[in-house]
N, C-alpha and C positions, 0 to 999 in steps of 0.2 A: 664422598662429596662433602665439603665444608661449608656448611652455613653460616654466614657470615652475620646476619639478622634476619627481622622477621616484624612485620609490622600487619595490623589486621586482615588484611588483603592481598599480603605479599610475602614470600620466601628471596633473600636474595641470599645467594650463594655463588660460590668459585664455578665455572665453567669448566667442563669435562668435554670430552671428544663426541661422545651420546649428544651433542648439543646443537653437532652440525646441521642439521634441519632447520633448527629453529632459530640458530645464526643466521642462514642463508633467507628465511621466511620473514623476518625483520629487516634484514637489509634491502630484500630485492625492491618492494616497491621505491621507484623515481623517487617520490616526495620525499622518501625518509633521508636522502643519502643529498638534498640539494643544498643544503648549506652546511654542508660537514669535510666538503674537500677530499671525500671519500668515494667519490660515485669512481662505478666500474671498480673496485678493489673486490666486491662478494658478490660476485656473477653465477657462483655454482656454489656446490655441496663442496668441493676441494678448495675451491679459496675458503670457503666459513671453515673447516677440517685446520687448512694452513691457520687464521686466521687464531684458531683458540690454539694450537700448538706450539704456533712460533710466535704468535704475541703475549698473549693472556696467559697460556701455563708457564714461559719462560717468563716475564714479569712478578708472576705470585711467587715463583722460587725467588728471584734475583731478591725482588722489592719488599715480597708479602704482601703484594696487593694491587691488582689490576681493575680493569672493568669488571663487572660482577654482574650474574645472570638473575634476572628478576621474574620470578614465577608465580603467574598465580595462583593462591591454594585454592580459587573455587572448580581448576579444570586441571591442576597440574601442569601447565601449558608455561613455556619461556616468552615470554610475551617481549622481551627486549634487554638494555642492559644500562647498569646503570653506575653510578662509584668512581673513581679517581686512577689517574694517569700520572707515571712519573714523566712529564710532560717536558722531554729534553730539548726540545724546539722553544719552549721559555725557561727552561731550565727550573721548571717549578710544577706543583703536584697540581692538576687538572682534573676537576669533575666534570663525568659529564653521563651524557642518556640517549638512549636510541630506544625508539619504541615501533612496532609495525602499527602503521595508520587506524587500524581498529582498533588500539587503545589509546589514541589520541584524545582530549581533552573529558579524560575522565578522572585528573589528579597524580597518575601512576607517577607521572616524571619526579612532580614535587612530594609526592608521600615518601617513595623508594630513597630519595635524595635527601630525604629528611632523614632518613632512619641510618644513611652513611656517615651524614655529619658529625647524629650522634653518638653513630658506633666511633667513629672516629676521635672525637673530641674525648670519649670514653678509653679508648684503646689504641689509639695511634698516636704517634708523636709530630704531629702535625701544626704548625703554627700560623699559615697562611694556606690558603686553597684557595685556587681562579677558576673564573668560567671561563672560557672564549665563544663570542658568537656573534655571527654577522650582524649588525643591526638590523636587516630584511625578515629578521630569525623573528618575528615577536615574540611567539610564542613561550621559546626557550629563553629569550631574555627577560617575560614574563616569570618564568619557574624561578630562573635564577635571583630575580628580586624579590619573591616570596620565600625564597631559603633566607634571606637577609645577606645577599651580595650586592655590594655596592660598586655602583660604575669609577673604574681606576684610572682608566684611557682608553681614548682610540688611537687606531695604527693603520699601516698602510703595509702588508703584505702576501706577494705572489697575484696584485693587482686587484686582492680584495681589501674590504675596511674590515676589520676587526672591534670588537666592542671588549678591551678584558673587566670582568670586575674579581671582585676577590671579598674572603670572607676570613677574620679572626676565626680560629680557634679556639686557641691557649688566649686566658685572661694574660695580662701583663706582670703580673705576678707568679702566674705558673712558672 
């Protein structure tokens, strides 16, 4: 299991097959999945199973780096997921966070996102990073302006609006 950081309250590390439960137990409830264009995709234990083996462990091999699992150390518990996407639908690297409703407005999204940034901006070769999210999203467009993402445009696809913003980096000098 590779950990990838670790921030006072959080382990976040690579997903393993061991994870299936707590894939499916973040995805399932409604709310989590309504403005992600994901609903119905983790309906059981076998999609969250497919879901870390043909997304996320083929990703970390291709890319070195997929969604990533955020644990709490006070319970050991996967509590959701959080970190970046080689996001070939904009053709650019995408942050992002899914958390089960009980750790909703407790900070996790923007603490765990904080600490990929920095591992990122430390360790990956990364120059631009975007969020995507409905403008209905507040909350998540919330997080994302507290990381220091700034609104880039809106769009118009598959009938929904999209809000991108995106975030430097690399100084201009790196």
């Amino acid at each position: 299991m590779k950990i990838i950081t670790e921030t006072a309250r959080l382990i976040i590390r690579e997903f393993n097959l061991d994870d299936a439960q707590a894939v499916y137990n973040f995805n399932a409830p409604e709310e989590v999945n309504r403005y992600t264009g994901d609903a119905g995709m983790c309906e059981s234990i076998e999609d969250a199973t497919n879901i870390i083996k043909n997304i996320w462990l083929k990703e970390y091999a291709k890319y070195g780096f997929a969604r990533w699992a955020v644990v709490l150390k006070e319970t050991g518990a996967v509590i959701g997921f959080c970190g970046f996407k080689n996001e070939t639908r904009i053709d650019a690297v995408d942050i992002g966070y899914r958390f089960h409703p009980d750790y909703w407005g407790k900070g996790f999204a923007t603490e765990s996102n904080q600490a990929c940034i920095d591992y990122a901006r430390a360790n990956m070769n990364f120059d631009t990073v975007f969020g995507e999210v409905m403008p209905e999203n507040v909350g998540s467009s919330h997080v994302l302006k507290k990381l220091g993402f700034k609104l880039v445009r809106q769009y118009q696809e598959d009938g929904y609006t999209i809000d991108s913003y995106a975030i430097q980096l690399q100084s201009a000098s790196a």
